[in-house]
Backbone as numpy.savetxt, mean C-alpha at the origin, in Angstrom:
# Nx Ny Nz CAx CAy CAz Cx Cy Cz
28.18 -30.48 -21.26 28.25 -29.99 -19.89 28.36 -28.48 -19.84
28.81 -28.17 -20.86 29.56 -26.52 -20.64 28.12 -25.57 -21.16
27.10 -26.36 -22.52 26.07 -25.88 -22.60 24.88 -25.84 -20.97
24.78 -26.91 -20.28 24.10 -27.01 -19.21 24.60 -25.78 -18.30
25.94 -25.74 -17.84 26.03 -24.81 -17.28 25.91 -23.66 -17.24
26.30 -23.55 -19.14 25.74 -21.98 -19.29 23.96 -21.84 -19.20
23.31 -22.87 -19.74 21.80 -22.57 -19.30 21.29 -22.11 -17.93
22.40 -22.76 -17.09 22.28 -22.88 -15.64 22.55 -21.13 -15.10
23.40 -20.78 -15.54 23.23 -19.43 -15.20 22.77 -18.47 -15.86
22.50 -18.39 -17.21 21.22 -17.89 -17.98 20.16 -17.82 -16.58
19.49 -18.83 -16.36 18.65 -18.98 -15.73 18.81 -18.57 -14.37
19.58 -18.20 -13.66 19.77 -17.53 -12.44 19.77 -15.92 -13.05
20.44 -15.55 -13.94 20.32 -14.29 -14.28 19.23 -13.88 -14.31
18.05 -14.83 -15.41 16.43 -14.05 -15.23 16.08 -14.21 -13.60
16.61 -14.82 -12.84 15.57 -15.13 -11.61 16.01 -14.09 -10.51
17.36 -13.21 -11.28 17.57 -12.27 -10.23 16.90 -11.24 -10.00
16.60 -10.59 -8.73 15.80 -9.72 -8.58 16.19 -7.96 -7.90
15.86 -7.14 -8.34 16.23 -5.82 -7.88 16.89 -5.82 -6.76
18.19 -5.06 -6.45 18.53 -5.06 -5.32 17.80 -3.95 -4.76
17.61 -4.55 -3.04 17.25 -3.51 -2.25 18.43 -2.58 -1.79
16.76 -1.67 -1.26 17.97 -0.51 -1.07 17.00 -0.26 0.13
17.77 0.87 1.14 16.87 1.38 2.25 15.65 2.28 2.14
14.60 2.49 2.22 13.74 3.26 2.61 14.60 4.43 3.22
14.36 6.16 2.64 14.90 7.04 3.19 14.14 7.73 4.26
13.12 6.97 4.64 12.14 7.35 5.91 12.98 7.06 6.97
12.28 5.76 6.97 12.61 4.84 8.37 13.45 3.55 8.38
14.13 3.71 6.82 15.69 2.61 6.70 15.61 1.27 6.68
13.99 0.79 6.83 13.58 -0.61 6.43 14.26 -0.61 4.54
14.13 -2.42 4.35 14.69 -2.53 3.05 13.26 -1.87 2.09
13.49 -1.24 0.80 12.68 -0.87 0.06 13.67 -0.92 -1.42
12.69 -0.60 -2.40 12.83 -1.43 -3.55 12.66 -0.03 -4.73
11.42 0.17 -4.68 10.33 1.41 -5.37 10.76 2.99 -4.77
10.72 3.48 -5.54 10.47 5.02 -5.46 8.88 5.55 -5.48
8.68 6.70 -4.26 7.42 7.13 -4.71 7.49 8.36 -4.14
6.94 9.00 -5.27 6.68 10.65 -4.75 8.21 11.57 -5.16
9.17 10.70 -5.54 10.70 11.14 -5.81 11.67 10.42 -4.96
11.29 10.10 -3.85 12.15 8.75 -3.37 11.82 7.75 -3.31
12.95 7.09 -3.05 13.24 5.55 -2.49 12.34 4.94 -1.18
11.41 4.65 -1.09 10.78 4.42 0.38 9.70 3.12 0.17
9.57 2.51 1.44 8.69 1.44 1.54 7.06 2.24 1.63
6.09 0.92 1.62 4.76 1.41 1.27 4.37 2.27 2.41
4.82 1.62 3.77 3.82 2.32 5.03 4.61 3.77 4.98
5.50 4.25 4.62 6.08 5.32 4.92 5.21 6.27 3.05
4.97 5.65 2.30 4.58 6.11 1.30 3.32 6.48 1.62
2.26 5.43 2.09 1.04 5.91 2.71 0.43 6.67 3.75
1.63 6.98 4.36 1.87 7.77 5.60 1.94 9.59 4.30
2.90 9.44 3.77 3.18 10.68 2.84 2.26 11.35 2.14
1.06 10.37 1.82 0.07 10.34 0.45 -1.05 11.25 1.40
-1.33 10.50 2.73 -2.39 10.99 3.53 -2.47 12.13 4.34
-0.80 12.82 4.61 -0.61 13.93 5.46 -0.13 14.77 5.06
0.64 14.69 3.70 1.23 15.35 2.68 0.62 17.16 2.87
-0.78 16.50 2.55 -1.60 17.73 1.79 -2.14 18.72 3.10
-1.97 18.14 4.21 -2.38 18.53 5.71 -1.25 19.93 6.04
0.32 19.66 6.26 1.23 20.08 6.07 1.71 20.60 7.56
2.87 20.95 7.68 3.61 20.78 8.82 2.73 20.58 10.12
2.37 22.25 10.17 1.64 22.65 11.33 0.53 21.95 11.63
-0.10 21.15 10.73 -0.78 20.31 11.11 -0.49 19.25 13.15
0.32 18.92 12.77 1.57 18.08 13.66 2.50 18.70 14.69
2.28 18.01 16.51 3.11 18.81 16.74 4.11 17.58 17.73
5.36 18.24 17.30 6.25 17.56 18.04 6.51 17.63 19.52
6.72 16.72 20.28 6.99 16.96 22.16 8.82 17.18 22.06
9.23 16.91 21.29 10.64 16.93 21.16 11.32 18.05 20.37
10.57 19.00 20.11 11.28 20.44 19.44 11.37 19.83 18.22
10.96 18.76 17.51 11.41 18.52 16.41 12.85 17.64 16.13
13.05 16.98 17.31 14.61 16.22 16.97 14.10 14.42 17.19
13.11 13.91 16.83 13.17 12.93 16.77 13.79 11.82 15.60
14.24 10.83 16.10 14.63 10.26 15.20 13.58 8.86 14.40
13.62 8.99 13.20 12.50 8.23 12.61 13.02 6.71 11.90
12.86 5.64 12.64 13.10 3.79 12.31 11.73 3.19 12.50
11.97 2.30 11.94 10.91 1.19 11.46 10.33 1.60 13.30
11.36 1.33 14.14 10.39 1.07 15.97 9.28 2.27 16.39
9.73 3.47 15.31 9.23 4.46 16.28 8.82 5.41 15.25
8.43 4.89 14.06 8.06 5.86 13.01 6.33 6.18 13.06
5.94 5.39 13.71 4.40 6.13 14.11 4.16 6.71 15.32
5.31 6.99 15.92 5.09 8.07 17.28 5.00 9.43 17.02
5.68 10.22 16.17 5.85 11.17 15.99 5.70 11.73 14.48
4.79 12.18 14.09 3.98 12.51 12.80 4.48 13.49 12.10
4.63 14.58 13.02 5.48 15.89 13.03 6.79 15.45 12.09
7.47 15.01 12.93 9.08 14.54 12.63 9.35 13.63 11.24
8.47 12.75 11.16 8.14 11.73 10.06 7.64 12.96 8.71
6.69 13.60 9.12 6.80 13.85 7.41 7.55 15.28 7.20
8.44 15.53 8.40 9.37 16.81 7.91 10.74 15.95 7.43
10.74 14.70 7.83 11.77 14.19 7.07 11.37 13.79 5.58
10.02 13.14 5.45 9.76 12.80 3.80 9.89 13.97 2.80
9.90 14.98 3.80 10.14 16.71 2.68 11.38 17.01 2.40
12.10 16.79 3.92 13.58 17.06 3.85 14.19 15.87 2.57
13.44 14.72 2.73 14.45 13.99 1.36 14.04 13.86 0.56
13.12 14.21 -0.26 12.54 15.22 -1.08 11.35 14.55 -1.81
10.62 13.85 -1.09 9.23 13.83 -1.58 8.46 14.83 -1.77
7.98 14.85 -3.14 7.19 15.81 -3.50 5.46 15.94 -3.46
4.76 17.15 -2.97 3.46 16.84 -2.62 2.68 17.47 -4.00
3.29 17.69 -5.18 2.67 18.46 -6.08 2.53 16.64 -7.33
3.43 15.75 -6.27 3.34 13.65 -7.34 2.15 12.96 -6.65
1.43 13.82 -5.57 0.10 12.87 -4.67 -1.11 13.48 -5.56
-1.64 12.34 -6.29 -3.04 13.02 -6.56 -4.38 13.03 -5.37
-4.57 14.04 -5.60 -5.92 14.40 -4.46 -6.97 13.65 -4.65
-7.61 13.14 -3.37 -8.92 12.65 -3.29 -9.70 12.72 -4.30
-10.49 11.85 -4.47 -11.65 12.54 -5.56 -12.80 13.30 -5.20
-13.09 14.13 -3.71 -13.69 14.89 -3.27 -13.01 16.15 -3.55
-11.61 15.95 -2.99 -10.88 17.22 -3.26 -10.91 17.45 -4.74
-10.61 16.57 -5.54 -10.30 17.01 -6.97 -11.51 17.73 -7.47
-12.88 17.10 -7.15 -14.10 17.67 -7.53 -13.86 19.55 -7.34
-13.50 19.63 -6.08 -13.83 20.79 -5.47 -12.89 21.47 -6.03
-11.28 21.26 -6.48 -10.39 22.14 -7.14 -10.98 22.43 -8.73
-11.50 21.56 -8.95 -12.15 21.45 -10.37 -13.52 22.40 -10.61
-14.39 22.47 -9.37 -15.30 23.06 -9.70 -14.53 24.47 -9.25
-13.56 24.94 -8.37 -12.98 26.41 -8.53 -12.19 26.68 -9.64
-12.01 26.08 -10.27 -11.22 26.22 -11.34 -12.05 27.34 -12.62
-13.26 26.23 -12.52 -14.27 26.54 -13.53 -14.76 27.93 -13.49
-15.34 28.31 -11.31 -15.88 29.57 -11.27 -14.73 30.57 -11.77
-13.12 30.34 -11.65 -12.44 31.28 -11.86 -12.63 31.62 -13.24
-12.28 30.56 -14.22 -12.11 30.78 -15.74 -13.10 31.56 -15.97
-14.50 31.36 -15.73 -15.79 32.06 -15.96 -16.78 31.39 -14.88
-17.24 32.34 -13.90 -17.95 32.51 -13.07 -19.26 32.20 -13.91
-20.10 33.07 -14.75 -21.16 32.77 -15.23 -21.38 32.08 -16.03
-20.68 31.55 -16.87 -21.51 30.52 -17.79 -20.99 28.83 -17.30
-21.62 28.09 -17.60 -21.05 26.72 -17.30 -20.38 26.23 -18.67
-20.71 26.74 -19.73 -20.11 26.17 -21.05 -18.47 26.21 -20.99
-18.08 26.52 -19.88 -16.86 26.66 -19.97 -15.68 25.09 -18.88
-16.97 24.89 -18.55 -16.87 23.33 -17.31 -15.67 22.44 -18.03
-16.25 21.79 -19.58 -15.70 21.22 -20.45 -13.83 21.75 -20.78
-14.16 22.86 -20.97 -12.53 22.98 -21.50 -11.64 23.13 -19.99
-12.27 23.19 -19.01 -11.45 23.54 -17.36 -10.90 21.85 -17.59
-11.74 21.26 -17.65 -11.54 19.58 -17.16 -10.53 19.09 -18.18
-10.41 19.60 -19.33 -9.45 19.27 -20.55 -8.14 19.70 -20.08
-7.75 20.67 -19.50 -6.82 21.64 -18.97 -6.17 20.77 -17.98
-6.89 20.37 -16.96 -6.91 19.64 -15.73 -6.05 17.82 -16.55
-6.40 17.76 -17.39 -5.72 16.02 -18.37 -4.93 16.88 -18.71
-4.45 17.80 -19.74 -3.27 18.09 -19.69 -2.24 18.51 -19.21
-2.68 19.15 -18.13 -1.32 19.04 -17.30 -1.10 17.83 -16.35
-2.38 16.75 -16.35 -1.76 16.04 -15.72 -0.31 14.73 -16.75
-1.04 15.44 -17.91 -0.38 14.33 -19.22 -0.61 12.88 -19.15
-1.79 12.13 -18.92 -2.90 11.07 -18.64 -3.60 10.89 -19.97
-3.33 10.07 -21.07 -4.44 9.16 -21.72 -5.80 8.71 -20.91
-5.89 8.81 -20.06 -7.03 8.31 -18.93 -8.32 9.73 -19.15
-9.36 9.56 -18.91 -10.42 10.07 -19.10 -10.64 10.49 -17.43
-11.28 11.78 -16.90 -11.72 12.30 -15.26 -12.13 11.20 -15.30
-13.44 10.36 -15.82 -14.30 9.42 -15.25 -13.29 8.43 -14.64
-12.30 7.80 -16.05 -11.46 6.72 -15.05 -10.52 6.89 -14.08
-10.25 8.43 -14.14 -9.13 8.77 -13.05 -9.97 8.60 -11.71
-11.29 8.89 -11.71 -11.90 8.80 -10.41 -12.57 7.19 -9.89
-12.79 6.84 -11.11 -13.35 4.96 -10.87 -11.48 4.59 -10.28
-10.55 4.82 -10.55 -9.48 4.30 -9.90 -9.13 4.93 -8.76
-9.40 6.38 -8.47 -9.49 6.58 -7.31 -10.24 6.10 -6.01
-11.34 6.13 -6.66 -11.98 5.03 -5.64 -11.81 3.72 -5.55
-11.80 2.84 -5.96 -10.96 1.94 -5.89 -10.02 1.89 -4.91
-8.57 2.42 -5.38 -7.64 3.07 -4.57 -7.78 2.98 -3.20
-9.13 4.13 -2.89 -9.03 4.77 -1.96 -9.96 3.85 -0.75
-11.01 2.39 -1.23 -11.32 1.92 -1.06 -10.42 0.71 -0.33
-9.56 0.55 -1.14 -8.41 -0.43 -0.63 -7.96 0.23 0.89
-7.77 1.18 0.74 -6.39 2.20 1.53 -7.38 1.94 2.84
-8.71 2.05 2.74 -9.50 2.35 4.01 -9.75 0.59 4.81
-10.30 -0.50 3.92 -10.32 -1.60 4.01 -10.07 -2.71 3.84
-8.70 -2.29 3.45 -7.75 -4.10 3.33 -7.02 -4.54 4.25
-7.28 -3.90 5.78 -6.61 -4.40 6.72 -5.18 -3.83 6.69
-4.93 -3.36 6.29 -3.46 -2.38 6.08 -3.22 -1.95 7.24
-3.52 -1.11 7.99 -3.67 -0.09 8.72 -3.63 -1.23 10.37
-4.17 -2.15 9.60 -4.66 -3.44 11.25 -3.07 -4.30 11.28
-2.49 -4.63 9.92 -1.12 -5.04 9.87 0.10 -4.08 10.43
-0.02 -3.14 10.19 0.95 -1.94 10.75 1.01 -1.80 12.06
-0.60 -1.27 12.32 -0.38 -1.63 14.31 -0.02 -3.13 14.71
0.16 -3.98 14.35 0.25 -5.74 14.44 1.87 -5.24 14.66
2.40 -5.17 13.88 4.25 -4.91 13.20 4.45 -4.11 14.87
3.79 -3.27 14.32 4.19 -1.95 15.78 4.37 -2.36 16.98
3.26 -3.41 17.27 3.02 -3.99 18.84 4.22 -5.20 18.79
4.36 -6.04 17.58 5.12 -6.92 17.70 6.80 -6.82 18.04
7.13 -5.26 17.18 8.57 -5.28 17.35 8.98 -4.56 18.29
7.69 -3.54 19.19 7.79 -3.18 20.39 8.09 -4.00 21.38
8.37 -5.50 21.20 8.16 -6.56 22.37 10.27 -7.14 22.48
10.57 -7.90 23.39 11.24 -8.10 23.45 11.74 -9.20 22.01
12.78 -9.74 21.17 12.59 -10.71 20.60 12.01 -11.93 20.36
12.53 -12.07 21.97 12.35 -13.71 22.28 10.48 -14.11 22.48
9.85 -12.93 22.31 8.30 -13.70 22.94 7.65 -12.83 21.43
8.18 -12.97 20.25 7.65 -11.28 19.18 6.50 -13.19 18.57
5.61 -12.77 17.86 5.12 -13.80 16.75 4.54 -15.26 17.38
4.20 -15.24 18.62 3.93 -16.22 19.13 2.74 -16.77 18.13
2.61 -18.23 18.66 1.49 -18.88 17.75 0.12 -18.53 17.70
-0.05 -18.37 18.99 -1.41 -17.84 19.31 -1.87 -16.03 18.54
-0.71 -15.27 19.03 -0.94 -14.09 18.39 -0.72 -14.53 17.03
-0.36 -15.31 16.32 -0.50 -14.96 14.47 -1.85 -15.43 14.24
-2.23 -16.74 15.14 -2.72 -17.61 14.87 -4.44 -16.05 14.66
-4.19 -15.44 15.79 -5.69 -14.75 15.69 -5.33 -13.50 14.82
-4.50 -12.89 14.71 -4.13 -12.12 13.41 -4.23 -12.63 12.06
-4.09 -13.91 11.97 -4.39 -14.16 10.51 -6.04 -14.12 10.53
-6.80 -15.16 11.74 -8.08 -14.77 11.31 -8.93 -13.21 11.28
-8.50 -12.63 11.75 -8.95 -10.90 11.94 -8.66 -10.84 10.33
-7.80 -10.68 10.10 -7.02 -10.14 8.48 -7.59 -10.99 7.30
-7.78 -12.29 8.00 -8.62 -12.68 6.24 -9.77 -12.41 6.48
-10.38 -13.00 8.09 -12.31 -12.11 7.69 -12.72 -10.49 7.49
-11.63 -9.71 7.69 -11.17 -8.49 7.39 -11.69 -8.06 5.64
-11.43 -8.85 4.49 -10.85 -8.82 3.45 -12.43 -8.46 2.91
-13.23 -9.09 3.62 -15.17 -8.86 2.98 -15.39 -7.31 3.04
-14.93 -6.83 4.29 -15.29 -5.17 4.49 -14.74 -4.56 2.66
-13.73 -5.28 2.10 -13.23 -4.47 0.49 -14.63 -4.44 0.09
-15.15 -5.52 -0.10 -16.28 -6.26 -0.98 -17.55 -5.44 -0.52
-17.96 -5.20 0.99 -19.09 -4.35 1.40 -18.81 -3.11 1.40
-17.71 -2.44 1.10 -17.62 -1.02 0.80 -17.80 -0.44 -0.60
-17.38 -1.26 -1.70 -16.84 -1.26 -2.87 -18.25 -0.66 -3.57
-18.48 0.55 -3.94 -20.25 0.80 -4.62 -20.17 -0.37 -6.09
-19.06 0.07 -6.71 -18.99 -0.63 -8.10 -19.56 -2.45 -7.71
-19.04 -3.00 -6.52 -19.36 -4.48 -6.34 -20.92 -4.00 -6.12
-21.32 -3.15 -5.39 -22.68 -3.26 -4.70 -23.86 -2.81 -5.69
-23.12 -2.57 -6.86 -23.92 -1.80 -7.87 -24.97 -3.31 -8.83
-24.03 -4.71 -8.36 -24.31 -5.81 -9.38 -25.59 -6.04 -8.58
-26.42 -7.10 -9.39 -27.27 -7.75 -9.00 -26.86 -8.57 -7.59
-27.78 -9.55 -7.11 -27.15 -10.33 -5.75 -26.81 -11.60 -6.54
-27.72 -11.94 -7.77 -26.86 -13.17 -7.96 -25.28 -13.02 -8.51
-24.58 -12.31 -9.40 -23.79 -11.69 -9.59 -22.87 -11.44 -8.60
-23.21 -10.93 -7.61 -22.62 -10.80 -6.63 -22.13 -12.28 -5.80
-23.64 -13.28 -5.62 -22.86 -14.54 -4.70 -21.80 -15.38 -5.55
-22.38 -14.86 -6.99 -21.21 -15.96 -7.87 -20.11 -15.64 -8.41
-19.88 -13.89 -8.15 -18.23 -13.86 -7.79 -17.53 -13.99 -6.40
-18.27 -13.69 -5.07 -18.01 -14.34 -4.33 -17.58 -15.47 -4.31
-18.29 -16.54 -4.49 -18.16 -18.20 -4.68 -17.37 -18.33 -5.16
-17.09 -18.02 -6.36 -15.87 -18.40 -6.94 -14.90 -17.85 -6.52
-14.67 -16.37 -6.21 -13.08 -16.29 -6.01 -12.64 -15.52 -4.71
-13.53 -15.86 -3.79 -12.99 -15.00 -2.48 -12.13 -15.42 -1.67
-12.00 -17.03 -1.70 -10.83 -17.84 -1.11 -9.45 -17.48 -2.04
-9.38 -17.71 -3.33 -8.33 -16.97 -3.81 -8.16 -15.63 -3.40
-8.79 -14.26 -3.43 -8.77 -13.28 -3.61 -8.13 -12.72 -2.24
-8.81 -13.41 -0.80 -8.62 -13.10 0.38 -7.16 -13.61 0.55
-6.40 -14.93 0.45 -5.45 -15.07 0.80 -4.36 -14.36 -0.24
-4.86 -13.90 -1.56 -3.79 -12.82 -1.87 -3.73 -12.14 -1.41
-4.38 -10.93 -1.03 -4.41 -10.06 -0.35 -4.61 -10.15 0.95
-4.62 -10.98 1.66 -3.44 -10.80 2.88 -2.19 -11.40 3.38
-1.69 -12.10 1.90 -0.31 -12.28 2.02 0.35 -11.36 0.74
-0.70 -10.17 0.61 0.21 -9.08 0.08 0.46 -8.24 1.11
-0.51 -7.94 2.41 -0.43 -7.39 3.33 0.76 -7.46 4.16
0.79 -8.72 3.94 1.92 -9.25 5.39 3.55 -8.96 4.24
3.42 -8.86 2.78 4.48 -8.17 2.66 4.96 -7.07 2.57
3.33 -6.27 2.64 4.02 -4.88 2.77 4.26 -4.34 3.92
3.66 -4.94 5.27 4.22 -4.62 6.73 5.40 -5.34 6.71
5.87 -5.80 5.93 7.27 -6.55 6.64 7.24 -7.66 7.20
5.97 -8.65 7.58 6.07 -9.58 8.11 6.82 -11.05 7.41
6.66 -10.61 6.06 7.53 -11.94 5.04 8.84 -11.58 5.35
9.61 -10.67 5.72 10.91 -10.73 5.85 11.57 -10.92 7.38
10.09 -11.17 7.99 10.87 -11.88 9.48 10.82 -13.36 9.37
12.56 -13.73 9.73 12.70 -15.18 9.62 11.51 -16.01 10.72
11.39 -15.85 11.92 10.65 -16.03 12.91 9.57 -16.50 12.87
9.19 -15.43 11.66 7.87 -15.80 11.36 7.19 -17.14 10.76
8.50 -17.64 9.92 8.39 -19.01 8.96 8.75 -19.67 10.07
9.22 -19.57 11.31 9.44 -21.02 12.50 7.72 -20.60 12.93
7.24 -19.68 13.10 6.05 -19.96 13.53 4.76 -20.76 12.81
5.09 -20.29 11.16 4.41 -20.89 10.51 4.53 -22.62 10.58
5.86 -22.84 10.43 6.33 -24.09 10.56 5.75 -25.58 12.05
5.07 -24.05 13.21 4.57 -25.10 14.17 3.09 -24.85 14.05
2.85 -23.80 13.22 1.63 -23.44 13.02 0.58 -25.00 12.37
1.33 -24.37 11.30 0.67 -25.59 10.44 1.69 -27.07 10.30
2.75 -26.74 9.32 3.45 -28.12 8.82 5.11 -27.23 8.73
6.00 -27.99 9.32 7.51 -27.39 8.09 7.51 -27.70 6.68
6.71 -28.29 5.68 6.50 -28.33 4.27 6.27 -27.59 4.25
4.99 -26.62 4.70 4.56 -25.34 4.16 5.62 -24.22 3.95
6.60 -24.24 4.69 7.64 -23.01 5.38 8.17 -22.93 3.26
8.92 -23.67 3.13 9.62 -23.57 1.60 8.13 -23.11 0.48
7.00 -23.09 1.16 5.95 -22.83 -0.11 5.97 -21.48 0.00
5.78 -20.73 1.38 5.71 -19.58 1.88 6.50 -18.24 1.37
8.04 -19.28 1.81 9.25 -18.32 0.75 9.03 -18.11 -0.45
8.67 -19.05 -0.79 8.11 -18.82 -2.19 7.50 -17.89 -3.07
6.14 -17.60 -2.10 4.90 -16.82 -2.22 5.95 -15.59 -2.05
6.52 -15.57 -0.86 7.14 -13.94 -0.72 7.96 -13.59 -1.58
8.58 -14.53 -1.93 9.76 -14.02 -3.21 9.10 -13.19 -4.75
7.82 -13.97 -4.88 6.78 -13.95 -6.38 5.62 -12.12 -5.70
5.36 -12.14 -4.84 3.99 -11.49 -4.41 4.82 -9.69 -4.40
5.79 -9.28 -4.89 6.44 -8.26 -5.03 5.61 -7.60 -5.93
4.64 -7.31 -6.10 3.79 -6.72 -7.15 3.30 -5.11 -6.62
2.65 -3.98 -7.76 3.13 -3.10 -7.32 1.80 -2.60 -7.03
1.58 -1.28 -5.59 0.59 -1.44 -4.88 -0.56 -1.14 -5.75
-0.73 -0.11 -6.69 -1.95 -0.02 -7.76 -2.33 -1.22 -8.43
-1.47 -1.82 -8.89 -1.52 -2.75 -9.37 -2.74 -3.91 -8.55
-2.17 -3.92 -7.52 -2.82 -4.87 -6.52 -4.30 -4.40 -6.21
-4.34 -3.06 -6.27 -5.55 -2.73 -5.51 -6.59 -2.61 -7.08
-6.18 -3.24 -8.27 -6.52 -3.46 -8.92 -7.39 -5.02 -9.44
-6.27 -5.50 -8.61 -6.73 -6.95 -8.74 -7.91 -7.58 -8.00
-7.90 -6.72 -6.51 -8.79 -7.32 -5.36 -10.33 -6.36 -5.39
């Protein structure tokens, strides 16, 4: 008995998982650090994209005294990323576009030596070492795109305004059946735009193309948009599993938790997979 029990909590020990901590944005639970803090994804992707823009970009109606929470963190742009500076995300940890990088890269080169090009080669060597990357420009940019491919068409951006409109509402009417019911279909037929943007997919033949389709777009689509719905936050509204529950079945509800507990995976990672 005393062996069982100790197996028994052996086994809760591996199954424990990181404690959360707050997001220093907008104080939702977050897990990951990025850029030098602690923060959830939408406040990370918010950082990555305006970062490089910089204050004045943004202007506040409030002199600058707004306060930034999950309700009201896309009202005010200004305020939002003078706080990701104030707690000290750094804009020198965002790598640049791969348009921009081209273009810092090709000034780089005219500086070192304006006239000759033989000098292209050792600029770009310079450029890996300080980034300190085993990775080759070519693959830093095949993952940038990628990346940057995801960021534009995985419905991300369609989940966030979803969150926004939903928790703008009173409690009692937030997640109705009907609204998930047509949010889920938007968000999985959503998931093809990855696939018609992607040059690397569009580069294959068409048979190639229908027979990775065929095979794995029903897998591929419902990962990725029940990675979506955990990075807006929608897996951590209880509400949401009573909706699922009249949606479809209450069996499903315990499969669901499930999925959300396991689908914690990390966002490169993901935009790797799909």
């Amino acid at each position: 008995m005393e062996k069982s029990s100790s197996n028994k909590s052996t086994g809760k020990k591996r199954q424990s998982t990181p404690q959360a901590t707050e997001c220093q944005i907008c104080g939702v639970p977050a897990i990951f650090s990025f850029y030098g803090v602690v923060s959830c994804n939408p406040c990370k992707m918010f950082f990555k994209r305006n970062a490089q823009l910089g204050q004045k970009t943004f202007k506040c109606n409030s002199d600058g005294h707004c306060e930034i929470n999950i309700n009201n963190r896309h009202v005010c742009s200004s305020c939002r990323l003078r706080k990701c500076f104030t707690k000290g995300m750094q804009i020198n940890m965002v790598r640049l576009p791969f348009s921009k990088r081209n273009r810092r890269k090709k000034k780089i080169t005219e500086i070192v030596n304006p006239t000759e090009t033989t000098c292209t080669v050792f600029s770009i060597v310079n450029i890996l070492r300080s980034d300190q990357s085993t990775l080759t420009v070519e693959q830093w940019d095949l993952l940038s795109n990628l990346s940057h491919c995801y960021d534009e068409y995985s419905g991300l951006s369609l989940g966030e305004r979803f969150m926004n409109e939903q928790n703008s509402l009173p409690p009692k009417i937030r997640f109705k059946s009907e609204v998930l019911i047509k949010y889920f279909s938007v968000s999985f037929e959503g998931t093809q735009l990855l696939y018609k943007n992607n040059q690397d997919f569009l580069s294959l033949s068409l048979d190639d193309r229908f027979t990775l389709l065929n095979s794995t777009m029903e897998h591929t689509a419902s990962l990725s948009t029940n990675y979506i719905y955990h990075v807006i936050g929608l897996l951590s509204c209880p509400i949401y599993y009573d909706t699922v529950a009249l949606i479809t079945h209450p069996s499903v509800v315990p499969i669901a938790k499930r999925l959300a507990e396991r689908i914690q995976f990390d966002m490169v990672v993901m935009k790797l997979f799909l």
